[in-house]
C-alpha positions in Angstrom: 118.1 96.6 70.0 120.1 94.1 72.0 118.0 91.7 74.4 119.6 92.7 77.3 119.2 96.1 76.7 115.2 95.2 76.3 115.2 93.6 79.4 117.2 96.1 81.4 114.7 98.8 80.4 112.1 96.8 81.3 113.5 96.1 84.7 113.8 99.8 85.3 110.4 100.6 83.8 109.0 98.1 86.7 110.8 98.9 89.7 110.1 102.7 89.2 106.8 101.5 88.9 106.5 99.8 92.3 106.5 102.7 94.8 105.6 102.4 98.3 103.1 105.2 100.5 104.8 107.7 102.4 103.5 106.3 105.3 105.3 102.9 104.9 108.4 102.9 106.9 110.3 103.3 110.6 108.6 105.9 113.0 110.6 106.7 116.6 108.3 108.5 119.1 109.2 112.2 120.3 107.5 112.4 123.3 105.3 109.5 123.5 104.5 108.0 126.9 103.7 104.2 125.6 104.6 103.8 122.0 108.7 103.5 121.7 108.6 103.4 118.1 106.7 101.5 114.9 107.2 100.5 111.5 104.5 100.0 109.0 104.7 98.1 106.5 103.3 97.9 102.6 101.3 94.7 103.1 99.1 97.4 105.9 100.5 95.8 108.7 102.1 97.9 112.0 104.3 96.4 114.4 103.9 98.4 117.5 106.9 98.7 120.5 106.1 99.8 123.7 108.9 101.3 126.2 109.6 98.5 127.9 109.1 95.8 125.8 112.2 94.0 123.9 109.8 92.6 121.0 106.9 94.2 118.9 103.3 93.8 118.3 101.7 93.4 114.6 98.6 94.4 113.7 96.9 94.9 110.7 96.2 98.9 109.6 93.4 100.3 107.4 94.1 103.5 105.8 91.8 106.4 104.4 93.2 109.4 103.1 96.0 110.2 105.3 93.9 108.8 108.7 95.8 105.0 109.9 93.5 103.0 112.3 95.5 99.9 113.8 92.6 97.3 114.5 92.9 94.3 116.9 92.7 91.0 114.6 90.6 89.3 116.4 88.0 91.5 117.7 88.2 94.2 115.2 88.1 97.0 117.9 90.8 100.1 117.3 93.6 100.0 119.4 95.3 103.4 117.9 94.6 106.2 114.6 96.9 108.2 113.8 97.1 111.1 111.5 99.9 111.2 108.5 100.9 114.5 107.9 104.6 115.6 106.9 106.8 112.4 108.0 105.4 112.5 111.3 102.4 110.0 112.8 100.1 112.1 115.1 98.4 110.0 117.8 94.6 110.6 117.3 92.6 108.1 118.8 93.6 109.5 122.7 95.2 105.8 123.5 98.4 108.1 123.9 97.6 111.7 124.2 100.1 113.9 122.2 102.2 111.1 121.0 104.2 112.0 117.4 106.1 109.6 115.9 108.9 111.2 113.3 109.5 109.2 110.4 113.3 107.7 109.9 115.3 108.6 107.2 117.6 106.5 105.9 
């Protein structure tokens, strides 16, 4: 075989390999009181944008089964969990009752 045939299939073979979680990507809230919208990120880091605010907020994200808890850096407490389920984020944790955040689609 050619060489750059070898090295085409092996680029293909590793970039079908690297797949991101469903959960990584842009959420926009749908009826949210705080939360504006998020996007989270493969390294398990959220950036969080409250209504209101013209920047975001990173913080760092442990995930366990489909459950995300965004914890403060510094003091470990939770600030938010949220539930994955179909595209959508599903505030758990109470911080912002009833808040869903739908998934964009690019």
């Amino acid at each position: 075989m050619n060489c750059k045939v070898i090295h085409f299939l092996f680029l293909i073979s590793f970039l079908s390999a690297c797949k991101w979680p469903d959960y990584v990507g842009k959420y926009h809230s749908t009826n949210c009181n705080m939360l504006e919208k998020v996007e989270v990120y493969p390294d398990k880091t959220i950036d969080l944008q409250y209504y209101g605010m013209d920047f975001s907020i990173n913080r760092p994200i442990r995930v366990k089964d489909n459950i995300i808890t965004v914890y403060n850096r510094d003091t470990e407490a939770v600030e938010y969990e949220f539930k994955f389920e179909s595209g959508k984020l599903h505030e758990k944790s109470g911080m912002d009752y009833g808040c869903v955040l739908e998934k964009v689609i690019k």
